[in-house]
MIDOSE-1310 file (N, C-alpha, C; in nm, 2 decimals, decimal comma, always signed):
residues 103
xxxx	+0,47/+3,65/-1,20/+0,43/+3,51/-1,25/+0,45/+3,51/-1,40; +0,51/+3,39/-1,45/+0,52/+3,41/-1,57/+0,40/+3,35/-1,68; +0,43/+3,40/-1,80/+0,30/+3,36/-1,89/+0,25/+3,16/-1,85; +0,34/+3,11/-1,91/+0,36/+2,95/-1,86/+0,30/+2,89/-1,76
xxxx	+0,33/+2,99/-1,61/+0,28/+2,97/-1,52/+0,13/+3,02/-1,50; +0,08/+3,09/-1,55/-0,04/+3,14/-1,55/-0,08/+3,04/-1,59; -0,11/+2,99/-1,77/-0,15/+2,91/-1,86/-0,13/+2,75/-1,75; -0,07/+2,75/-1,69/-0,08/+2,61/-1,59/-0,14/+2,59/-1,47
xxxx	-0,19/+2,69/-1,38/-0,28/+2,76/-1,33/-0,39/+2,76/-1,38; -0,44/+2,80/-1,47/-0,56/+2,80/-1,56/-0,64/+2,62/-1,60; -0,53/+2,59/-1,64/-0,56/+2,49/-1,71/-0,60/+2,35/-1,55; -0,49/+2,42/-1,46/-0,51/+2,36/-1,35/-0,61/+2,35/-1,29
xxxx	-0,71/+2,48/-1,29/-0,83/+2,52/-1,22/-0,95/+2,45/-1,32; -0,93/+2,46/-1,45/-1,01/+2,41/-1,54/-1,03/+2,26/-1,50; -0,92/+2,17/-1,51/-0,96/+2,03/-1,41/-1,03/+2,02/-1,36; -0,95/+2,06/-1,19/-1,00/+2,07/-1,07/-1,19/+2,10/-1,09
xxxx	-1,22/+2,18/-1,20/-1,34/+2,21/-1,17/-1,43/+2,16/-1,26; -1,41/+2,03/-1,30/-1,43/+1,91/-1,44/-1,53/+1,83/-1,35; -1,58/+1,77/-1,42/-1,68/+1,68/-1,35/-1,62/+1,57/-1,28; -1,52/+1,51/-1,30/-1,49/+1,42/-1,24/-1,28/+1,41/-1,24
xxxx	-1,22/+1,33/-1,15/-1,07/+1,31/-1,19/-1,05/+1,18/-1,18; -1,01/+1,08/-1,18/-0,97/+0,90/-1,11/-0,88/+0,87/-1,18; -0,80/+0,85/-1,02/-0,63/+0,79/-1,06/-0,66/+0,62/-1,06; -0,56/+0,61/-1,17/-0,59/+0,47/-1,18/-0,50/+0,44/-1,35
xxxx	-0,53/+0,31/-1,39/-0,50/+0,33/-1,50/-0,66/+0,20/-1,58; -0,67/+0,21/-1,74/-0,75/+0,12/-1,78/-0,68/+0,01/-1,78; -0,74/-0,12/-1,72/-0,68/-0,30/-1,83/-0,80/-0,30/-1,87; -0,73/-0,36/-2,05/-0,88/-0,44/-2,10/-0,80/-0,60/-2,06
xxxx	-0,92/-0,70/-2,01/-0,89/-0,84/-2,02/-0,95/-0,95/-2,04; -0,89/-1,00/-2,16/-0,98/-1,13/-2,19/-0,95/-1,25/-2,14; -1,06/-1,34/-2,16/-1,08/-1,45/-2,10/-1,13/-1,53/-2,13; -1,18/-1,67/-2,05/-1,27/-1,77/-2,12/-1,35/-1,75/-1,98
xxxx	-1,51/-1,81/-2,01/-1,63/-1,85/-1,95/-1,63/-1,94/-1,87; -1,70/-1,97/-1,74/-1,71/-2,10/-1,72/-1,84/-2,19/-1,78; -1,86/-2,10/-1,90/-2,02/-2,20/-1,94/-1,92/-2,35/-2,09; -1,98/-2,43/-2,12/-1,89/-2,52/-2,14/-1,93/-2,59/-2,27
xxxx	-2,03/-2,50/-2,29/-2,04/-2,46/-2,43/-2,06/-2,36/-2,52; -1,95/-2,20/-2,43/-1,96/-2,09/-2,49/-1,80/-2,12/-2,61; -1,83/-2,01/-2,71/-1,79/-2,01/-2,81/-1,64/-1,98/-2,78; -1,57/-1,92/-2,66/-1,45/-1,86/-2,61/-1,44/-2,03/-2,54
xxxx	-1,46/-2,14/-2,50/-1,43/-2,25/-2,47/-1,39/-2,35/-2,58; -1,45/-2,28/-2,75/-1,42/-2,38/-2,85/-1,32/-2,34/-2,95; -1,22/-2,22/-2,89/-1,10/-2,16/-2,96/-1,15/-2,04/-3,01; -1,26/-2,03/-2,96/-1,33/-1,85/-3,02/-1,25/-1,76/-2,99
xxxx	-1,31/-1,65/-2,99/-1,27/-1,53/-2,93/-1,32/-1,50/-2,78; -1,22/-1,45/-2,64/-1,27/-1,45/-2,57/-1,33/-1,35/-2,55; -1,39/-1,32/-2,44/-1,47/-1,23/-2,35/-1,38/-1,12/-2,28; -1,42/-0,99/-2,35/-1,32/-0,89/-2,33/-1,39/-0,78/-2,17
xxxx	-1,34/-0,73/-2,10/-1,37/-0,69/-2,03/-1,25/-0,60/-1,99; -1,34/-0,51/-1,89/-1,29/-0,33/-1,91/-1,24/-0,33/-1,73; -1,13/-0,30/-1,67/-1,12/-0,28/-1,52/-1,05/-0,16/-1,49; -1,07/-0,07/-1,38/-0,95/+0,03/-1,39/-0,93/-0,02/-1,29
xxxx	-0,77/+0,02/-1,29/-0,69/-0,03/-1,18/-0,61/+0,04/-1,10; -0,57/+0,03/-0,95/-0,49/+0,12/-0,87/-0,46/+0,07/-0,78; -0,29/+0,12/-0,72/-0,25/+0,06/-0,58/-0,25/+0,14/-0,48; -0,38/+0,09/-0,39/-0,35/+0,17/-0,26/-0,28/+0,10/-0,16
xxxx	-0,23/+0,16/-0,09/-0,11/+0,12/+0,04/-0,08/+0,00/-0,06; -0,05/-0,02/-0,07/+0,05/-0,15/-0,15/+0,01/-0,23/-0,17; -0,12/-0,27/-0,22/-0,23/-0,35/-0,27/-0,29/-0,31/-0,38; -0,37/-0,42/-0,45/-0,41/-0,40/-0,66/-0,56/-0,39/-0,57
xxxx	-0,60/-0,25/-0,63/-0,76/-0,23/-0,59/-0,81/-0,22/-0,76; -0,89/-0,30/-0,77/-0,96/-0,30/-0,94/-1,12/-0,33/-0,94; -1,14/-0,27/-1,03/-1,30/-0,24/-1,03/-1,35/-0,26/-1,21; -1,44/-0,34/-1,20/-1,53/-0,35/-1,34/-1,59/-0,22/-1,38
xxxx	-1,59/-0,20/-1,49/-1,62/-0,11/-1,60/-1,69/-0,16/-1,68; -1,87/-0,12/-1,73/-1,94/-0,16/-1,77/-1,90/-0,10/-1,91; -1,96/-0,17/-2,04/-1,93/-0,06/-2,17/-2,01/+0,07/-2,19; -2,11/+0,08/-2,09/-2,20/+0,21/-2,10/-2,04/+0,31/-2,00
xxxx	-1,98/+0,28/-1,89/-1,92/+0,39/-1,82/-1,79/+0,39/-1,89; -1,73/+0,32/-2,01/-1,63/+0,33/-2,04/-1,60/+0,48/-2,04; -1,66/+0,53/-2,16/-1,62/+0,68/-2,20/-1,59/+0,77/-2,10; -1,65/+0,75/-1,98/-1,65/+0,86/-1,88/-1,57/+0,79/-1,75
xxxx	-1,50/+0,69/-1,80/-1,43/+0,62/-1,71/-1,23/+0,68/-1,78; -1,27/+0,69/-1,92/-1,16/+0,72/-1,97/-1,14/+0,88/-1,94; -1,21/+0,98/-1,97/-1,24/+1,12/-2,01/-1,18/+1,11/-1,84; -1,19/+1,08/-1,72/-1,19/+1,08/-1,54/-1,04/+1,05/-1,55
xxxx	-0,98/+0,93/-1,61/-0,83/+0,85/-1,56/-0,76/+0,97/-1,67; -0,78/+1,02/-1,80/-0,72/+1,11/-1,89/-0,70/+1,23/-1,81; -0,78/+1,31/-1,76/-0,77/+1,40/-1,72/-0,70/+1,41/-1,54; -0,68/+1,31/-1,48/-0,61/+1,29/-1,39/-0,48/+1,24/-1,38
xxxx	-0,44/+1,23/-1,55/-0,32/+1,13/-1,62/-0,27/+1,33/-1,60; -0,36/+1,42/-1,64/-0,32/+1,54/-1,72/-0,25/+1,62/-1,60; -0,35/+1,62/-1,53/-0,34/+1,74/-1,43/-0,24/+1,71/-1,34; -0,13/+1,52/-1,31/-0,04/+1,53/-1,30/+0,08/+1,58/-1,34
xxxx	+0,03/+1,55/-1,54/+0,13/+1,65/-1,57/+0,16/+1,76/-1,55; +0,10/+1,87/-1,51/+0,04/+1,98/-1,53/+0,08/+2,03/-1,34; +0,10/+1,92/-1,28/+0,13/+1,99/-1,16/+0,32/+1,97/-1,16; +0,39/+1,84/-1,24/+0,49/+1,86/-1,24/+0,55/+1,94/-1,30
xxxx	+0,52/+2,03/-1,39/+0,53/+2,13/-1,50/+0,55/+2,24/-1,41; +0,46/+2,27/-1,34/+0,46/+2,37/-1,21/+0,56/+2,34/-1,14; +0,55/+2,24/-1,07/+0,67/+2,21/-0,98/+0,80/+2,23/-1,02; +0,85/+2,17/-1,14/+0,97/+2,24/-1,24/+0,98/+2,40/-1,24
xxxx	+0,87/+2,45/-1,27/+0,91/+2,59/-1,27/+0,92/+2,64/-1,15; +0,89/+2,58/-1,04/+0,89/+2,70/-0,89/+1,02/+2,63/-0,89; +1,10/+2,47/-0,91/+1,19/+2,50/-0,88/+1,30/+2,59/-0,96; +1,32/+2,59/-1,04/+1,45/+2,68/-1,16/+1,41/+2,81/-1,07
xxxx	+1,31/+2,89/-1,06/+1,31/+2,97/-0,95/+1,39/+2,99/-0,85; +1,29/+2,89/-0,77/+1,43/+2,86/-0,62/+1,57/+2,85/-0,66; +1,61/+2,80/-0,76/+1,76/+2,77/-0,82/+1,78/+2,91/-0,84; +1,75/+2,98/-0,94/+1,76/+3,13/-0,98/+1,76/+3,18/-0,86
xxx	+1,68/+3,13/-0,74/+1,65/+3,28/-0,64/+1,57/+3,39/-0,63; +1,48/+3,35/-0,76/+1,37/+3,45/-0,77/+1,29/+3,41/-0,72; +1,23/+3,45/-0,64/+1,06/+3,44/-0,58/+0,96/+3,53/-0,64
């Protein structure tokens, strides 16, 4: 096993054993109110709001994000953004292997 492959392994297990992973990605999206005398009704600024988002079987599944769960809503989708990488990184090396013929 090579150094690389260790260090990917490692860092793999380190995830895997993280408090949390969620696939998904963040939208922020703003908006206007239905109240009809809010300040986002009189050319204000709108109403910003936090969703993560994902397709399962071929459907938009989205979910509200409070501003207290952001941070740990991010630190979850980041480190599930990572450990993708981190598995195709592997997957490249086993294959140049199989190419090479080395097991």
């Amino acid at each position: 096993m090579s150094v690389r492959e260790r260090e990917l392994r490692s860092e793999l297990k380190q995830l895997l054993a993280s408090l949390g992973l969620v696939r998904g990605n963040l939208s922020l999206r703003q908006r206007s109110c239905g109240k009809p005398t809010c300040h986002c009704r009189q050319g204000g600024a709108k109403h910003q709001a936090l969703y993560l988002v994902a397709s399962e079987q071929g459907k938009l599944r989205q979910l509200f994000i409070p501003d207290e769960l952001e941070p740990q809503a991010r630190q979850w989708v980041d480190a599930y953004q990572r450990l993708r990488q981190l598995l195709e990184e592997l997957s490249e090396l086993h294959w140049q292997k199989l190419q090479q013929r080395k097991v």
